[in-house]
C-alpha positions in Angstrom: 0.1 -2.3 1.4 -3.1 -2.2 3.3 -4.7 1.7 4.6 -3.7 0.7 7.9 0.1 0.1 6.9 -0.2 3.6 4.8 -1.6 5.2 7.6 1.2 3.5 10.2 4.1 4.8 7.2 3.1 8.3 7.4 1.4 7.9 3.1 -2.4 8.5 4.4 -2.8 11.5 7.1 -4.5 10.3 10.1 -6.1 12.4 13.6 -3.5 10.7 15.9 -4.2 9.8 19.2 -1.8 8.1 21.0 1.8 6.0 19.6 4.6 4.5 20.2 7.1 1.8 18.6 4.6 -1.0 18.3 1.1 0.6 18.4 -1.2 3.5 16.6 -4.4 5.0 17.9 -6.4 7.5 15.8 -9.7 9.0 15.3 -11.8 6.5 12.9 -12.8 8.7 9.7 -16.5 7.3 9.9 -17.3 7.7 14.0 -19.9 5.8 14.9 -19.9 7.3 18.6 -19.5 11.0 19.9 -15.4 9.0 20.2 -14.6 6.4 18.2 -10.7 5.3 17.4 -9.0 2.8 15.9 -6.1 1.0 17.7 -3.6 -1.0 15.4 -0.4 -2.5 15.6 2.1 -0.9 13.4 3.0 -4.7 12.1 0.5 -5.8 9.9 -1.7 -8.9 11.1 -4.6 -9.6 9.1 -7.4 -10.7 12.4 -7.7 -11.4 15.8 -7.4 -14.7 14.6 -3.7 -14.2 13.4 -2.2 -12.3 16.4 -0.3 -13.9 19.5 -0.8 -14.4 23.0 2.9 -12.1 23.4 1.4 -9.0 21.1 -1.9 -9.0 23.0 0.0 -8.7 26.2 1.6 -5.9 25.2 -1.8 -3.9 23.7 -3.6 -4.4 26.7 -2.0 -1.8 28.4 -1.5 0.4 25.2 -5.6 0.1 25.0 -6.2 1.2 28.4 -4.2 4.1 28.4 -5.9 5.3 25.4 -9.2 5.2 27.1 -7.5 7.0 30.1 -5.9 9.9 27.7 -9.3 10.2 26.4 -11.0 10.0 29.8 -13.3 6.9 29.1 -11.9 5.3 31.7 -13.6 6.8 34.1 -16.9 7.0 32.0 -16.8 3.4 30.0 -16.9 2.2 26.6 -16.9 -0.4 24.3 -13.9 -2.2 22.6 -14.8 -4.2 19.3 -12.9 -6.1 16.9 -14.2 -7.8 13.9 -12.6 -11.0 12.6 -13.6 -11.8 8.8 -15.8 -11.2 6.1 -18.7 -12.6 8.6 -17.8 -10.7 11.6 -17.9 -7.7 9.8 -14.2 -7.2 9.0 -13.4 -4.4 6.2 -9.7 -3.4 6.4 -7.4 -7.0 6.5 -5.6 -5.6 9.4 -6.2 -6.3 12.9 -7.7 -3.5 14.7 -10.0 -2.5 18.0 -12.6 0.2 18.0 -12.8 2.1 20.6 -16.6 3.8 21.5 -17.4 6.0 23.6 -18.5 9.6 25.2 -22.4 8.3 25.3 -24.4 5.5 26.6 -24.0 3.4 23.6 -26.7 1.4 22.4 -26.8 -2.4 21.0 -28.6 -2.2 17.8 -29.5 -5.7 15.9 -26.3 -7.0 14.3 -27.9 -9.3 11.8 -31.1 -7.8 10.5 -30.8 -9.9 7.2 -30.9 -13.0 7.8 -31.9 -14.9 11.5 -28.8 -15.3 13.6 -27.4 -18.9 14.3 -29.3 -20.9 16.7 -26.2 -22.9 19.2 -27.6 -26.3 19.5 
């Protein structure tokens, strides 16, 4: 069972934002913004890759009332989701961050190596 599913079972605590039957927003451990959560589906789905047309329906609106209850709707932020090993991906369950509460910046994502040239 992945952190995600532990946190969803009610095995890992978790600063809870916002839930109900088919969706969990809490406070990221590790905030990389003055507000930064995590929004999951209680079902585990490894990426974005894996998830259907039907489910994102249904967490659109679940997404933007979080930013509402947290009053970045009015203000903005940034929703992010990475997909694989590559795209930065390191719990194996689909999940959007949510940023916000300050102008965010856009730092260099790959300072390593030169990014991709599409031809």
């Amino acid at each position: 069972m992945c952190i995600f599913c532990k946190i969803v079972a009610g095995e890992i605590p978790a600063n809870r934002v916002l839930e109900n039957d088919e969706f969990l927003a809490f406070h990221d451990i590790s905030p990389k913004a003055p507000v930064h959560v995590l929004i999951i589906p209680k079902h585990h789905i490894e990426n974005f890759q894996s998830v259907s047309g039907d489910l994102m329906a249904k967490m659109t609106p679940f997404i933007q009332e979080v930013a509402k209850k947290l009053s970045l709707d009015r203000t903005g932020y940034r929703l992010i989701t990475n997909n694989g090993e590559d795209g930065g991906q390191e719990v194996m369950h689909l999940h959007f961050h949510m940023l916000g509460g300050a102008k965010l910046l856009w730092p260099h994502l790959a300072p390593e190596k030169e990014a991709k040239k599409f031809v």
